[in-house]
C-alpha positions in Angstrom: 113.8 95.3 157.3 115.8 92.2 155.7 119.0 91.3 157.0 121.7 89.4 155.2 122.7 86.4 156.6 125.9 85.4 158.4 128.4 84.3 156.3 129.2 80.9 157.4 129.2 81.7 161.3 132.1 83.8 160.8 130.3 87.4 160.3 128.4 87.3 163.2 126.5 90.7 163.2 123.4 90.7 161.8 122.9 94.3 160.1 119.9 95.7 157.9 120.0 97.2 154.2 118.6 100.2 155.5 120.8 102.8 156.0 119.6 105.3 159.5 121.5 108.2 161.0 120.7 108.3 165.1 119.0 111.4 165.6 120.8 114.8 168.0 118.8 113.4 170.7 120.7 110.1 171.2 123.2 112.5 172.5 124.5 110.7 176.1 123.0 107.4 175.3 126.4 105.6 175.0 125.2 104.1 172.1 127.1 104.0 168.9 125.3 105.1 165.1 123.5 102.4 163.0 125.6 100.4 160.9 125.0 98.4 157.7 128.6 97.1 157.1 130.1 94.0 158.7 133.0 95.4 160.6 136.8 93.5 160.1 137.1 92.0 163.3 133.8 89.9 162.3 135.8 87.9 160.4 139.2 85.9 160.3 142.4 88.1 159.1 145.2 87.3 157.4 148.5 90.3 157.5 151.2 89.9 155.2 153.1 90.1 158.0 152.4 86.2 158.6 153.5 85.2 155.1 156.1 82.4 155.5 159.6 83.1 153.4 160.2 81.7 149.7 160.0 78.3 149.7 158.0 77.7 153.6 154.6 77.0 154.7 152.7 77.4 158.3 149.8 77.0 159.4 147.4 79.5 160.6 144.1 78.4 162.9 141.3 80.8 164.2 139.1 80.4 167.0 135.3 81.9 166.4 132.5 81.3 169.0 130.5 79.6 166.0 133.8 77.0 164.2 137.4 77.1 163.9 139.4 78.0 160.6 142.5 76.7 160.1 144.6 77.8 156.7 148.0 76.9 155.6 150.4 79.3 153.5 153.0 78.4 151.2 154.8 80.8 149.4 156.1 79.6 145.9 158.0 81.7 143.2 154.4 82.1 141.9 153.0 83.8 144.5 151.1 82.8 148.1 149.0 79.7 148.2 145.8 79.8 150.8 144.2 76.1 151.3 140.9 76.3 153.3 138.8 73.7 153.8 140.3 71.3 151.0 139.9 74.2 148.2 143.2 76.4 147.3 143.7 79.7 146.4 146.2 81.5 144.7 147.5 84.9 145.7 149.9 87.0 143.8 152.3 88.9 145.5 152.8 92.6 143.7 156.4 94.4 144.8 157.5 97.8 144.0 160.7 100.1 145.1 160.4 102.7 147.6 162.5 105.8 146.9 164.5 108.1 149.2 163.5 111.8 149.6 166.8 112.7 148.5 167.1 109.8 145.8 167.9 105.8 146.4 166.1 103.3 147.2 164.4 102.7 150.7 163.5 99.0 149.9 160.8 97.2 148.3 157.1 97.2 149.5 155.4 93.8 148.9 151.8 93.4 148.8 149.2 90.7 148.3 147.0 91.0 145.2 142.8 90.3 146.5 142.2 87.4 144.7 138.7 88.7 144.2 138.7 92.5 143.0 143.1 93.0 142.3 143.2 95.1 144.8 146.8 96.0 146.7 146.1 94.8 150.2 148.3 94.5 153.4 145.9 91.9 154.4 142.7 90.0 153.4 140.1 88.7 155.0 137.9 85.2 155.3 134.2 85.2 154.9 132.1 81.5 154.0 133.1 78.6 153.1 135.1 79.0 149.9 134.4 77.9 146.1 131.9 75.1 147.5 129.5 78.4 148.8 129.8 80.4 145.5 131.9 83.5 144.3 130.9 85.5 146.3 132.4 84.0 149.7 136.1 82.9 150.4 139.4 85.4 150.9 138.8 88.9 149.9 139.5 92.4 151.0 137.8 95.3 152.8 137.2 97.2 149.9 133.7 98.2 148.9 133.3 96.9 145.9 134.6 93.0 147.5 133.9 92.0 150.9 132.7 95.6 151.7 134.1 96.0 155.7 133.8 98.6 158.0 136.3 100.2 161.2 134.8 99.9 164.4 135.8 103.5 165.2 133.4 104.6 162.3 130.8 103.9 164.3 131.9 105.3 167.4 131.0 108.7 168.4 130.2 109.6 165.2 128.2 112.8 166.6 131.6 114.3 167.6 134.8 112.7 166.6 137.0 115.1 168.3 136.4 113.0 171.4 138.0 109.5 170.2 140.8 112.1 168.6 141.6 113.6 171.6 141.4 110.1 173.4 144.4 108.6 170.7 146.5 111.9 171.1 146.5 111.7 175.2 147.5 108.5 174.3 150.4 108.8 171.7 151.6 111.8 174.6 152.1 109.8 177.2 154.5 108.1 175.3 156.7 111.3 174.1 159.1 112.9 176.3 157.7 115.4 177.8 159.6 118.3 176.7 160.2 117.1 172.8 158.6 119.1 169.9 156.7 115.8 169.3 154.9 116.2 172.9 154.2 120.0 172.1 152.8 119.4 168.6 150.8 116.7 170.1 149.5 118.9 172.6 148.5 121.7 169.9 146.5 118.9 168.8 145.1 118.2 171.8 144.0 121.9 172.0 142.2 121.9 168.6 140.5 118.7 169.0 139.0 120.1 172.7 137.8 123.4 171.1 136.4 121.1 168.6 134.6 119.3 171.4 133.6 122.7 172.7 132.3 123.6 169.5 130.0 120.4 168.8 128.5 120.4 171.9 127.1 124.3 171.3 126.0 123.0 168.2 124.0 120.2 170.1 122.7 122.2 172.7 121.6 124.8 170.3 120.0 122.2 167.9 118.4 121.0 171.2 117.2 124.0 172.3 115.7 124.5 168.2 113.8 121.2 168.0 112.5 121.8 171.6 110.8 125.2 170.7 109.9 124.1 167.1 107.8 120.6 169.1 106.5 123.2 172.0 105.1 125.4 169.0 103.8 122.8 167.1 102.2 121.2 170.6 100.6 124.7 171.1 99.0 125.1 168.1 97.4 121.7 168.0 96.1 121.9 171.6 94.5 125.7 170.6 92.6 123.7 167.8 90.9 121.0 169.7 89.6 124.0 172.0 
């Protein structure tokens, strides 16, 4: 099976080409599904949130257990500027208006252009070591078709995902008042996603309780032909 290698220390996780779905029986392992997708936390993030104001720059540093990355911003009436490493990259910034339900404006959402595929992005995302490495490292987004990352909780649980639902809503009630509509609708949700859980796990079982008889059959037969 070949594995790609890590980009520049920064994507740690080795992962194979080879795409494989854990079987029914991995059921209670506490092991999460195969997966062939670096995930976003393997590598250095950069949120619009921590764009400087017109006319500023700062400075940005990330700490990896393989190197440290340290960026600065400056935002210009051109866009965002991104030097790494002695090599610059420009960002444009893309803004559109935000209307009302009822008409009006509710401001104007800004958003940083991937300087790789033009996608919209909230945030991109290092991997290598920039126009020294080739095209295909340096900033980029999550998107499939540019630096192709993948949520952790996509490969969580995957055999029932009702569980990490249920998990997010007990969550998000603790937080409600307890006697709000919010709190109630949160605990109809919390009903569905425990029949849910219900539901999968007779599915398991019953898959189980299948592949058990269809082995024991098979097991039969082949032990009545050597005799």
């Amino acid at each position: 099976m070949h594995s790609p290698e890590p980009l520049n220390g920064f994507l740690l996780h080795k992962v194979g080409s080879e795409n494989f779905t854990k079987m029914v029986g991995t059921f209670g392992s506490g092991g999460t599904t195969f997966q062939n997708r670096h995930l976003i936390g393997d590598a250095p993030r950069l949120p619009f949130k921590a764009i400087p104001r017109f006319g500023q720059s700062v400075v940005l540093e990330w700490e990896t257990p393989a190197a440290a990355l340290s960026v600065k911003l400056t935002r210009t009436a051109a866009g965002l500027v991104i030097e790494t490493g002695g090599t610059s990259v420009r960002v444009e910034l893309r803004s559109w208006p935000m209307p009302r339900g009822r008409g009006g404006l509710h401001g104007v959402r800004l958003r940083m252009t991937c300087p790789r595929c033009g996608a919209s992005r909230d945030a991109l995302h290092w991997a290598g070591g920039g126009a020294e490495a080739g095209s295909e490292w340096g900033w980029g987004c999550r998107g499939k078709d540019c630096l192709n990352l993948s949520h952790p909780s996509r490969h969580q649980q995957r055999w029932c995902p009702a569980i990490r639902r249920r998990a997010k809503l007990l969550c998000a009630l603790v937080r409600c008042p307890h006697g709000s509509l919010k709190a109630r609708a949160i605990r109809a949700q919390i009903r569905r996603a425990e029949r849910a859980m219900i539901v999968n796990l007779e599915r398991t079982n019953r898959d189980l309780t299948r592949r058990k008889q269809r082995h024991g059959r098979q097991r039969r037969t082949s032990s009545s032909e050597r005799a």
